[in-house]
mmCIF file as gemmi writes it, N, C-alpha and C atoms, coordinates in Angstrom:
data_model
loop_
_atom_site.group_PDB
_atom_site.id
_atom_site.type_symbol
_atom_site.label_atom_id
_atom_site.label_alt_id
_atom_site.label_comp_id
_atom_site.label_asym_id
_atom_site.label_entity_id
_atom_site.label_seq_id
_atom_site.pdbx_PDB_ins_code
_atom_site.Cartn_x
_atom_site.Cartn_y
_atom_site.Cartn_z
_atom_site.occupancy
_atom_site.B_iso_or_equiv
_atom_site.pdbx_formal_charge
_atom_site.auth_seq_id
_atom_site.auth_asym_id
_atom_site.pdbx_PDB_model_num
ATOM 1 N N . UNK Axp A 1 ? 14.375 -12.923 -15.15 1 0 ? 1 A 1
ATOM 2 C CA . UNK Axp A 1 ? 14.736 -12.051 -14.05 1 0 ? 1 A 1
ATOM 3 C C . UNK Axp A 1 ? 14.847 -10.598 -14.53 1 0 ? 1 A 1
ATOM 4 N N . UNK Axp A 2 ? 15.348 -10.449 -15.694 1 0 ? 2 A 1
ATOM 5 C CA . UNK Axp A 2 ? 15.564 -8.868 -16.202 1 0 ? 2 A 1
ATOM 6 C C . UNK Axp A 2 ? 13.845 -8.326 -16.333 1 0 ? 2 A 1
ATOM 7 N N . UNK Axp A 3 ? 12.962 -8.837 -17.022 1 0 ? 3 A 1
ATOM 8 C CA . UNK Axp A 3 ? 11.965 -8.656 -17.28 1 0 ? 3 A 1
ATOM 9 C C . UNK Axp A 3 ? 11.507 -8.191 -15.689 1 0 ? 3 A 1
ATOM 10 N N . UNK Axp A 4 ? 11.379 -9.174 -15.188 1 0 ? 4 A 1
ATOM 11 C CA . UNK Axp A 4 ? 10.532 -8.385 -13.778 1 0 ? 4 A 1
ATOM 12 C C . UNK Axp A 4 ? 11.328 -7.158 -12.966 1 0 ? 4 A 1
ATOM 13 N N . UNK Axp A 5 ? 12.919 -7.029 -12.763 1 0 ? 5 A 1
ATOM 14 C CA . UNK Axp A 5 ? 13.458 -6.077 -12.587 1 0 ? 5 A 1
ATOM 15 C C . UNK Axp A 5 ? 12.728 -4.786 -13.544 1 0 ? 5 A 1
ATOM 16 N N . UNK Axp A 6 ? 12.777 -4.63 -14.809 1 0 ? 6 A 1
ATOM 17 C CA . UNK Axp A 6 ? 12.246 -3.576 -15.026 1 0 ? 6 A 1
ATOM 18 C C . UNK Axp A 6 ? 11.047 -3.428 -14.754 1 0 ? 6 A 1
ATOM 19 N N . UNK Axp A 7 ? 10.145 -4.287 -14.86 1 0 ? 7 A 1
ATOM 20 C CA . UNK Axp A 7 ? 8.821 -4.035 -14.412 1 0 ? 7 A 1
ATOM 21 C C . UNK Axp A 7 ? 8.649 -3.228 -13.08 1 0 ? 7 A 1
ATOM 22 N N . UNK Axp A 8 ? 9.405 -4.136 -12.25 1 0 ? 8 A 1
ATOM 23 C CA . UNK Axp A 8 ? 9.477 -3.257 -10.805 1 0 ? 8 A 1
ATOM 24 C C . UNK Axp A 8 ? 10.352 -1.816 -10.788 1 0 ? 8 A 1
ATOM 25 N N . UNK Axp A 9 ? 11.101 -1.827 -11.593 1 0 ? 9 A 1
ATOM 26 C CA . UNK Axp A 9 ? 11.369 -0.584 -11.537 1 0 ? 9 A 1
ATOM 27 C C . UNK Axp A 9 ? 10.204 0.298 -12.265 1 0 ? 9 A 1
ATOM 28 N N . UNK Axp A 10 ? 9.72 -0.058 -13.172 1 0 ? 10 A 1
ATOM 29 C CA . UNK Axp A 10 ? 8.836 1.295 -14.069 1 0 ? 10 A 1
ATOM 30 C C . UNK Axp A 10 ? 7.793 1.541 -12.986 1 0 ? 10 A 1
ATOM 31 N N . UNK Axp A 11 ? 7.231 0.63 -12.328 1 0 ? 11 A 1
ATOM 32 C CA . UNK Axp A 11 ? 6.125 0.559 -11.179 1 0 ? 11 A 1
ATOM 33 C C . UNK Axp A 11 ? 6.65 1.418 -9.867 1 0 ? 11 A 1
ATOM 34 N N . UNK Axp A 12 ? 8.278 1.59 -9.236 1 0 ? 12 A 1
ATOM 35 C CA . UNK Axp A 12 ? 8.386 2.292 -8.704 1 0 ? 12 A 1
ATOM 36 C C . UNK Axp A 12 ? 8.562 3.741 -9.101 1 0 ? 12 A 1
ATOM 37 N N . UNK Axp A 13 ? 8.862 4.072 -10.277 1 0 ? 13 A 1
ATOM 38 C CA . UNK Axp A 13 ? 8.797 5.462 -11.256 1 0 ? 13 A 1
ATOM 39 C C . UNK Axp A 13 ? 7.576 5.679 -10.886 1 0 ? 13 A 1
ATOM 40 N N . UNK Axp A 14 ? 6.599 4.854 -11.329 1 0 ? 14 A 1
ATOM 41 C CA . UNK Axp A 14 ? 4.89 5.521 -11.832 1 0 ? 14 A 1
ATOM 42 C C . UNK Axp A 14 ? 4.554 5.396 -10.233 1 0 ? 14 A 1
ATOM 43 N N . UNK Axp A 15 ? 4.797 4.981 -9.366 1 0 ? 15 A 1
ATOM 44 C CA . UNK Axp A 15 ? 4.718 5.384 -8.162 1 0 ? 15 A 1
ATOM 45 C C . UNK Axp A 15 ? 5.345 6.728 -7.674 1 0 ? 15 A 1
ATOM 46 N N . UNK Axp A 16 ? 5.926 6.863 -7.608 1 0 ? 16 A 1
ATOM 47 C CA . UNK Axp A 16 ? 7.058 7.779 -7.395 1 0 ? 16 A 1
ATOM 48 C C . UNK Axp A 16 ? 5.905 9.125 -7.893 1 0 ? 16 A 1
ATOM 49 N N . UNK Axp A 17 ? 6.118 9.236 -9.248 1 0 ? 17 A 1
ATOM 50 C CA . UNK Axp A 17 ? 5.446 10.319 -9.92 1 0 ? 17 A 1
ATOM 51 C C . UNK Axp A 17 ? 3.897 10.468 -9.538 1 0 ? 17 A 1
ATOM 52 N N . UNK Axp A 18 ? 3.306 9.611 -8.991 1 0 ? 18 A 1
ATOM 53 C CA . UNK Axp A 18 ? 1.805 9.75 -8.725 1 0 ? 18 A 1
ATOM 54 C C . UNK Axp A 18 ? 1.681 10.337 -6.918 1 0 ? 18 A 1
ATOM 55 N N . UNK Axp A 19 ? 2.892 10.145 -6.513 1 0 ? 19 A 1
ATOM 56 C CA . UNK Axp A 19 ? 3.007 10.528 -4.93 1 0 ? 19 A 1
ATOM 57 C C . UNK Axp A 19 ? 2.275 11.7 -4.291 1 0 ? 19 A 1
ATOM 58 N N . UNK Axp A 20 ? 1.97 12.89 -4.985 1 0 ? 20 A 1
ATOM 59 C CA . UNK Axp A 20 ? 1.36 13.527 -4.495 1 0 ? 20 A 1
ATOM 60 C C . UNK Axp A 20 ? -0.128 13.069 -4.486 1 0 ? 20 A 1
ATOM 61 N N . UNK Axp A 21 ? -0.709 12.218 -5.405 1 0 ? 21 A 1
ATOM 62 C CA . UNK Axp A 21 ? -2.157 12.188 -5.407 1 0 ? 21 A 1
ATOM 63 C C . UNK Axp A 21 ? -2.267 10.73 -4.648 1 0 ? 21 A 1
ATOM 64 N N . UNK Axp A 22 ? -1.074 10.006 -4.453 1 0 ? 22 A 1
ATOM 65 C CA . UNK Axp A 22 ? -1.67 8.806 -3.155 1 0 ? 22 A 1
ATOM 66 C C . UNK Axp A 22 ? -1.349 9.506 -2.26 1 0 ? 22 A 1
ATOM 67 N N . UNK Axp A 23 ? -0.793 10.346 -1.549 1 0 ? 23 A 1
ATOM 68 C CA . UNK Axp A 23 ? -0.27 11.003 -0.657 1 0 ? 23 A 1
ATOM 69 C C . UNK Axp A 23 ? -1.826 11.627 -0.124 1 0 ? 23 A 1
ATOM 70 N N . UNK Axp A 24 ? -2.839 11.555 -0.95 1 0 ? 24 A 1
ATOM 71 C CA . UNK Axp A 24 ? -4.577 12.132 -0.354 1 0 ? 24 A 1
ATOM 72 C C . UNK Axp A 24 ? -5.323 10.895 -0.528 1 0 ? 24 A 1
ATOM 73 N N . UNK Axp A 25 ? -4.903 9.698 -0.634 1 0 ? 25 A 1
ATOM 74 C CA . UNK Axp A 25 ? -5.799 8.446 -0.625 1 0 ? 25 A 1
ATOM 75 C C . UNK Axp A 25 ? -5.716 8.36 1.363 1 0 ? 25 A 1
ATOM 76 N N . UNK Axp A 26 ? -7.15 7.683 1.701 1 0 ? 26 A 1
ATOM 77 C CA . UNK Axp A 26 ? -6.909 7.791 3.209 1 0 ? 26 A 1
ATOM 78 C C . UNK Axp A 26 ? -6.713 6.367 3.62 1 0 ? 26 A 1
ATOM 79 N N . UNK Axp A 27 ? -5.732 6.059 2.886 1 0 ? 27 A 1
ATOM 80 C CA . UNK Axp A 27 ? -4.893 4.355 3.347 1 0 ? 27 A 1
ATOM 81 C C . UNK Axp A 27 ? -4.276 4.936 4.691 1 0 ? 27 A 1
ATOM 82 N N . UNK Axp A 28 ? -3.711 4.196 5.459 1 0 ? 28 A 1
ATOM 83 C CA . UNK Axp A 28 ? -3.595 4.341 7.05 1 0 ? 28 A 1
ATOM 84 C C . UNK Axp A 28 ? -4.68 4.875 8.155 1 0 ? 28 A 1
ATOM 85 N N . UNK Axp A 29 ? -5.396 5.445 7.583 1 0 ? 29 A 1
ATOM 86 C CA . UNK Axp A 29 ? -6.296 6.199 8.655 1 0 ? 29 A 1
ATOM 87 C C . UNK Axp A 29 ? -8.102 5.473 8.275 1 0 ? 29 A 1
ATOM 88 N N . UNK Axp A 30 ? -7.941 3.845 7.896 1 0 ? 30 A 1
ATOM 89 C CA . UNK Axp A 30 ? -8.963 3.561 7.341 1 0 ? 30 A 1
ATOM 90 C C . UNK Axp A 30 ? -10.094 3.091 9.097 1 0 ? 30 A 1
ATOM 91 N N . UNK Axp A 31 ? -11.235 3.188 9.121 1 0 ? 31 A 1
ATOM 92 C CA . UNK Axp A 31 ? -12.164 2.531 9.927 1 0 ? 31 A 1
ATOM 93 C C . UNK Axp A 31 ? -10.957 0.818 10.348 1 0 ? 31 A 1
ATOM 94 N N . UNK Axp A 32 ? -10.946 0.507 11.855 1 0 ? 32 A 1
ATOM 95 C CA . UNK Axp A 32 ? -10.285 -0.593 11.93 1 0 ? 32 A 1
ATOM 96 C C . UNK Axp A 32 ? -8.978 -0.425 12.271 1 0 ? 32 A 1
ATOM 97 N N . UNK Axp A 33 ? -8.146 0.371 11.877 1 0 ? 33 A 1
ATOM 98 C CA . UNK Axp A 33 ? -6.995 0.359 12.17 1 0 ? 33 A 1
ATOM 99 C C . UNK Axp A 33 ? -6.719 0.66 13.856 1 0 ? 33 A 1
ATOM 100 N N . UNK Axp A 34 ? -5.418 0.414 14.083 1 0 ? 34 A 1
ATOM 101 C CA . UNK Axp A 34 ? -5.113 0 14.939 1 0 ? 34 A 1
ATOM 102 C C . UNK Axp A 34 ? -4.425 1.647 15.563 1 0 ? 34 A 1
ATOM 103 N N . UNK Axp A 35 ? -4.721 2.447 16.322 1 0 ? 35 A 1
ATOM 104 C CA . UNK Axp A 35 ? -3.996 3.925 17.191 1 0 ? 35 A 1
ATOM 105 C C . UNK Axp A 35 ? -4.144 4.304 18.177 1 0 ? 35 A 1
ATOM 106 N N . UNK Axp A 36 ? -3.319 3.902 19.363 1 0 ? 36 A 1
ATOM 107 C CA . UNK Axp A 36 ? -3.061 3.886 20.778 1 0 ? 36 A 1
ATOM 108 C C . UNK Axp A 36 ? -1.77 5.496 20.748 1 0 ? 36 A 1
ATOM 109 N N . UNK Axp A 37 ? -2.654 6.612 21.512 1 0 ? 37 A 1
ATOM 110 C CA . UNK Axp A 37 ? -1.367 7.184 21.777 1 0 ? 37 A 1
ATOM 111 C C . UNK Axp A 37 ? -1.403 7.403 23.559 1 0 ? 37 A 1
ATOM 112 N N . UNK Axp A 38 ? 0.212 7.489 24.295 1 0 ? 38 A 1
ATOM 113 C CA . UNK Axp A 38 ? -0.004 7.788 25.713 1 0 ? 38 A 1
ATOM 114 C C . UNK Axp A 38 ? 0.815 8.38 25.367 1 0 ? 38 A 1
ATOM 115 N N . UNK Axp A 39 ? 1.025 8.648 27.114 1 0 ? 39 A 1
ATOM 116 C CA . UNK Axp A 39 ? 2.688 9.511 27.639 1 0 ? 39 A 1
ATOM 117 C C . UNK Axp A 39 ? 4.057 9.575 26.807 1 0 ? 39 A 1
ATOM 118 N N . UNK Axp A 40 ? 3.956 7.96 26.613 1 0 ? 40 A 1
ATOM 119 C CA . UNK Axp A 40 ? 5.22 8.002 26.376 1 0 ? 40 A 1
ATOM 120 C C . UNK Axp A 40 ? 5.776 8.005 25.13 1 0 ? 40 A 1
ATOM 121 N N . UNK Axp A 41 ? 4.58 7.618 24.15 1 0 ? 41 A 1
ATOM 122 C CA . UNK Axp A 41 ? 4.597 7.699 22.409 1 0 ? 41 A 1
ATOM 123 C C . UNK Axp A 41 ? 3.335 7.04 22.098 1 0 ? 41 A 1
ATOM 124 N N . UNK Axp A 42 ? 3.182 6.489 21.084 1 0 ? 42 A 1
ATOM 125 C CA . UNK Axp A 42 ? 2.537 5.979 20.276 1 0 ? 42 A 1
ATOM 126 C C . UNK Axp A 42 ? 2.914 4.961 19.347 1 0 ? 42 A 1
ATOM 127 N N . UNK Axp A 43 ? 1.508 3.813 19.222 1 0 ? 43 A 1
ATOM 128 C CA . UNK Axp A 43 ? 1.587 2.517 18.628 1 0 ? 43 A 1
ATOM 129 C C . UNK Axp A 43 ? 0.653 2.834 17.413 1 0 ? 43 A 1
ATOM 130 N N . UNK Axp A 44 ? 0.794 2.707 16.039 1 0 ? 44 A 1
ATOM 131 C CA . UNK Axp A 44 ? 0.084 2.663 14.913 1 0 ? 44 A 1
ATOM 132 C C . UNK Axp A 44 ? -0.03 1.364 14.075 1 0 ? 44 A 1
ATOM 133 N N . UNK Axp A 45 ? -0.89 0.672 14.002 1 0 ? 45 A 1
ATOM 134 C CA . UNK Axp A 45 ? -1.151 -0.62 13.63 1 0 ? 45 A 1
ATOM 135 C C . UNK Axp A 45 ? -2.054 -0.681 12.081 1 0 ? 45 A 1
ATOM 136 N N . UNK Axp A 46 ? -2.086 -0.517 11.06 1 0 ? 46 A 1
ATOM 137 C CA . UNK Axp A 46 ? -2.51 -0.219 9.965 1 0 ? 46 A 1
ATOM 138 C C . UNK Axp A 46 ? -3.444 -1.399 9.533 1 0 ? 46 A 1
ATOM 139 N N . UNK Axp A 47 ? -4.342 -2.014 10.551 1 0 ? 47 A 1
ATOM 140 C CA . UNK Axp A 47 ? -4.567 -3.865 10.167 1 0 ? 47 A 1
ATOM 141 C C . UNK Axp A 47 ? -5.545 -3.775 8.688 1 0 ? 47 A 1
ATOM 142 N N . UNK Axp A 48 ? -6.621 -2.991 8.524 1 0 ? 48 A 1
ATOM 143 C CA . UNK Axp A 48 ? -7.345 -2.986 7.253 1 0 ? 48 A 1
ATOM 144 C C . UNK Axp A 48 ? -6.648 -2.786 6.466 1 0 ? 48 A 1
ATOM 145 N N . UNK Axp A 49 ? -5.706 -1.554 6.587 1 0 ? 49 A 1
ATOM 146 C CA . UNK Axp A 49 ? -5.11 -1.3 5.352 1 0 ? 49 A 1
ATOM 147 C C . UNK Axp A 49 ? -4.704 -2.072 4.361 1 0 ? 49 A 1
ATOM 148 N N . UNK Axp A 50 ? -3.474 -2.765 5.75 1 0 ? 50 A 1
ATOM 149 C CA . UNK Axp A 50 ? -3.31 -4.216 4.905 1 0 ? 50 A 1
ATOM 150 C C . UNK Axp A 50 ? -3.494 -4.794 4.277 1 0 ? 50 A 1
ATOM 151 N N . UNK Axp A 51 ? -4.744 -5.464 4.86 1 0 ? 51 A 1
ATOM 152 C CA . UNK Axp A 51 ? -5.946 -6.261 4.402 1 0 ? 51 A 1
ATOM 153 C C . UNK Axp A 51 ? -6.369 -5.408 3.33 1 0 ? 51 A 1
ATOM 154 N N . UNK Axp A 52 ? -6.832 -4.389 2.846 1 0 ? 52 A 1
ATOM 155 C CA . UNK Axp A 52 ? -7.484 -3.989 1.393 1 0 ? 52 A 1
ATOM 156 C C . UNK Axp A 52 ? -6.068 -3.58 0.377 1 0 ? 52 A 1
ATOM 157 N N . UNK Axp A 53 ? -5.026 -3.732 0.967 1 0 ? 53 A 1
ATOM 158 C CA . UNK Axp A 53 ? -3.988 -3.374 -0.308 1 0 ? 53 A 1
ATOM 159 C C . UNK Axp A 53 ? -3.411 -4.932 -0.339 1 0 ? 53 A 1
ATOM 160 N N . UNK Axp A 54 ? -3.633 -6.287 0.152 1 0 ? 54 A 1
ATOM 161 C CA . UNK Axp A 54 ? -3.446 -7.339 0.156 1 0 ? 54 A 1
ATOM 162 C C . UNK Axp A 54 ? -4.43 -7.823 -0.816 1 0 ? 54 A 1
ATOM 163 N N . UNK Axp A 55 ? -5.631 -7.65 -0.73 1 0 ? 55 A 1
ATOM 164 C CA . UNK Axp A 55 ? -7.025 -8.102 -1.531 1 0 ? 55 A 1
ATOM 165 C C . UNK Axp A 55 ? -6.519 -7.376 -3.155 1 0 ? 55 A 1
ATOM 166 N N . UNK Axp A 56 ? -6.41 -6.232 -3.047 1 0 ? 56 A 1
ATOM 167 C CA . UNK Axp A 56 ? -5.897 -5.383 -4.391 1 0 ? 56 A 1
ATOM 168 C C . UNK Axp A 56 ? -5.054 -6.033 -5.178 1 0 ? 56 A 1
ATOM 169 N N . UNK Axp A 57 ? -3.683 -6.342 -4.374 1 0 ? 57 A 1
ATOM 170 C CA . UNK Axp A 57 ? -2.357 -6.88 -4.841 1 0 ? 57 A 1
ATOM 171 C C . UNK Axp A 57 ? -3.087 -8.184 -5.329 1 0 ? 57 A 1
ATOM 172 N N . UNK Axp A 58 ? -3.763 -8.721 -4.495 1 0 ? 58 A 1
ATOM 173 C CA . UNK Axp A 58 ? -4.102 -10.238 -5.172 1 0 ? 58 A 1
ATOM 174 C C . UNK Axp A 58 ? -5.047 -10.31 -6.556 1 0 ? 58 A 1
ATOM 175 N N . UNK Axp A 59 ? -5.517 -9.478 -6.518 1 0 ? 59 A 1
ATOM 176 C CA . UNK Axp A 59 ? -6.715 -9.562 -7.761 1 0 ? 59 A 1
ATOM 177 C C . UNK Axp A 59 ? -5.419 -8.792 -8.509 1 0 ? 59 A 1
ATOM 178 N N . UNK Axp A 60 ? -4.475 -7.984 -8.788 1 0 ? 60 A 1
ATOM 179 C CA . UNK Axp A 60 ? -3.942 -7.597 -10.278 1 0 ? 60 A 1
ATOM 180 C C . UNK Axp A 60 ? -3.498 -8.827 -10.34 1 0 ? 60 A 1
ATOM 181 N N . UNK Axp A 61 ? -2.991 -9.453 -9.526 1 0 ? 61 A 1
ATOM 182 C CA . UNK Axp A 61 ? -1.876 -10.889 -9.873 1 0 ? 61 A 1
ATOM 183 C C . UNK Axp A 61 ? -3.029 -11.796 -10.571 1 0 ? 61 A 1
ATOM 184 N N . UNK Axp A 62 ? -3.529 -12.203 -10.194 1 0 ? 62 A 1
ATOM 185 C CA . UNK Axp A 62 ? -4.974 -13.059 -10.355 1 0 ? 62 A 1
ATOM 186 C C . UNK Axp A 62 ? -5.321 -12.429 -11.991 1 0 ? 62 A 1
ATOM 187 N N . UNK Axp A 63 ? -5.737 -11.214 -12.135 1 0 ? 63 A 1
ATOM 188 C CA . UNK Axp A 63 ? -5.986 -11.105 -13.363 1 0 ? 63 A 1
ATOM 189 C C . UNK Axp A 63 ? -4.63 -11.071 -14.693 1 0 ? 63 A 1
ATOM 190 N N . UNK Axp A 64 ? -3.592 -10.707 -14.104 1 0 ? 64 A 1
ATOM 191 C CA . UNK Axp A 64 ? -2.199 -10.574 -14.934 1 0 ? 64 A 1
ATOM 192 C C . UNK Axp A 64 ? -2.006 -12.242 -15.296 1 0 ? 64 A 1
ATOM 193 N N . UNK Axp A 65 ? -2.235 -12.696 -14.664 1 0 ? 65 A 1
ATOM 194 C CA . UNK Axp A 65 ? -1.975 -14.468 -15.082 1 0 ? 65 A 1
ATOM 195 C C . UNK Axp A 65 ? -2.952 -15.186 -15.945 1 0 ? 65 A 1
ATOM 196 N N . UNK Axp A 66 ? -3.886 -14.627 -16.45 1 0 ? 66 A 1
ATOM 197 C CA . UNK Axp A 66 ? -5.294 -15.174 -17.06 1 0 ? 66 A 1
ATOM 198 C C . UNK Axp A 66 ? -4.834 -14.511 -18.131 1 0 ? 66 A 1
């Protein structure tokens, strides 16, 4: 349990510190996604995104275990 606590923490650091340059990746605004705006507000539905940071997440896991 300690082991993966730090892991997840150093991963939210090196996140953290890289924020300005994902902050210009065009995750949310990909072809597919989901953006309804009217009167009264707006619905934002991110469905690819998902889907390609789901596919991502699965292949580091996939390769971290081999």
């Amino acid at each position: 349990m300690q082991r993966i606590l730090i892991v997840v923490g150093l991963a939210l650091v090196a996140i953290g510190l890289a924020w300005p340059w994902l902050g210009k990746l065009p995750l949310g605004r990909l072809p597919g996604d989901i953006h309804i705006v009217r009167e009264g507000g707006s619905f934002h539905f991110p469905i690819v995104t998902c889907l390609v940071i789901s596919v991502l997440v699965s292949l580091l896991i996939w390769l971290f275990r081999r």
